[in-house]
C-alpha positions in Angstrom: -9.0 -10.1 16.1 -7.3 -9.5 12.6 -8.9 -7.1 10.3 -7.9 -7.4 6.7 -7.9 -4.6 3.8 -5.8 -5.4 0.4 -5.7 -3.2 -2.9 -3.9 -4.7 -6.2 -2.5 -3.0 -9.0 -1.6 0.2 -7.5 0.0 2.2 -10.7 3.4 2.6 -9.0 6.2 0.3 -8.2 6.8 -2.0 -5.0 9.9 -0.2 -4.2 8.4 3.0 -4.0 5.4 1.9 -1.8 7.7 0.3 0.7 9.4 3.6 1.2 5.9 4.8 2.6 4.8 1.7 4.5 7.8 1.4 6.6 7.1 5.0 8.3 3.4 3.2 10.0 4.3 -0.6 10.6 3.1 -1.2 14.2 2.1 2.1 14.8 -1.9 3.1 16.0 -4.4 3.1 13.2 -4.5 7.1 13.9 -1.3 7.4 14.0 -0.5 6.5 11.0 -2.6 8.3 9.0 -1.5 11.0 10.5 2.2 10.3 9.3 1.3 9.8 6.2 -1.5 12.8 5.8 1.9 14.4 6.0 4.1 11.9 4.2 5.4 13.9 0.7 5.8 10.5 -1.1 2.9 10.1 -4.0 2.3 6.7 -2.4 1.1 7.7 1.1 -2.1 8.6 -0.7 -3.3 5.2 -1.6 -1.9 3.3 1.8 -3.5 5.8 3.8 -6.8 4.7 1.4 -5.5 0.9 2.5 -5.9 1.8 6.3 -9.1 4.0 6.0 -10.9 0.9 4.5 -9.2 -1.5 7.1 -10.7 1.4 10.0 -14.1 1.2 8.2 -14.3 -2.3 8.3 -13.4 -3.1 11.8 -16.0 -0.1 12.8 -18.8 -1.5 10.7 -18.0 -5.3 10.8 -16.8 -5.8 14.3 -17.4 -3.0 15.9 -14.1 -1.8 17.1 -13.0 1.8 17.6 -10.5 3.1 16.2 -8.7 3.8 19.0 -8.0 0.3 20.0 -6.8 -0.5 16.4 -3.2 -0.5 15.3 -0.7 -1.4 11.8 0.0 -5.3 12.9 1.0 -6.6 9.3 1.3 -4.3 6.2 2.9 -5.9 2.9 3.5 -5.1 -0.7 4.1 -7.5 -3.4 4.8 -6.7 -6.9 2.0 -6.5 -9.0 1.3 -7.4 -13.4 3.4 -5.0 -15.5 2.8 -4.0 -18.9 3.1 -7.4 -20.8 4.8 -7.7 -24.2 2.8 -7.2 -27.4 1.3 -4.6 -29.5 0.3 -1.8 -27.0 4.3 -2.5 -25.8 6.3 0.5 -24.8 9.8 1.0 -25.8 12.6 3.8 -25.7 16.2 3.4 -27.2 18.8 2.4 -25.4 22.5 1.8 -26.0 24.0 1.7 -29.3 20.5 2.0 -31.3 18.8 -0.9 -29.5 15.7 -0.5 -28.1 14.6 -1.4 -24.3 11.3 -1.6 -22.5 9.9 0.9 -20.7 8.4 -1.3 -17.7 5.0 0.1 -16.3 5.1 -1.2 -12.7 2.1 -1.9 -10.0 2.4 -3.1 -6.7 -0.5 -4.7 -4.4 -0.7 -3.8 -0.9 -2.3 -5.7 1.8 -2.6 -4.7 5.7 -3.6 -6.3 8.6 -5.0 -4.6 11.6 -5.4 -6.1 15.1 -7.1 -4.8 18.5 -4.6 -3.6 21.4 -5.1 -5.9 24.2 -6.0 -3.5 27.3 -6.3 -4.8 30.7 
């Protein structure tokens, strides 16, 4: 049984949010909130959100502890930046040009499955 969770336009970028959601692929649901209770990257804080809400849904949906739940598929896609137009953001660059500054988001989306026992 698959258990799905997803949160879009997380205020950071993809790269940085893949640093944190390597440390708990395939690891147990607890496990990996552990880890990243612990974790000191800024985005272990809305992955280990992610999973909560993936935990909650299994319990309250399906009824399956948490102990029986682990990380099967987690992902994160780049999300909408800041697009061009008036509220645009801008700092100079080389030889009096200016550049964007590019606000990033990411979505995250994770997929949590029952260990088979038996």
């Amino acid at each position: 049984m698959e258990i799905h969770a997803r949160v879009k336009h997380v205020p950071m970028s993809a790269r940085k949010v893949r640093r944190v959601v390597d440390l708990v692929r395939g690891k147990d649901a607890e496990e990996a909130l552990e880890v990243l209770q612990f974790s000191p990257h800024a985005a272990a804080m809305p992955v280990s959100k992610l999973i909560r809400s993936a935990v909650a849904n299994a319990e309250e949906n399906f009824g399956v502890p948490v102990e029986e739940l682990y990380v099967a598929r987690i992902a994160v896609d780049e999300g909408p930046g800041v697009m061009p137009g008036k509220g645009w953001r801008r700092r100079f660059g080389g030889r009096g040009r200016w550049r964007p500054i590019r606000k990033r988001s990411s979505h995250i989306s994770v997929i949590l499955e029952e260990r088979e026992t038996g």
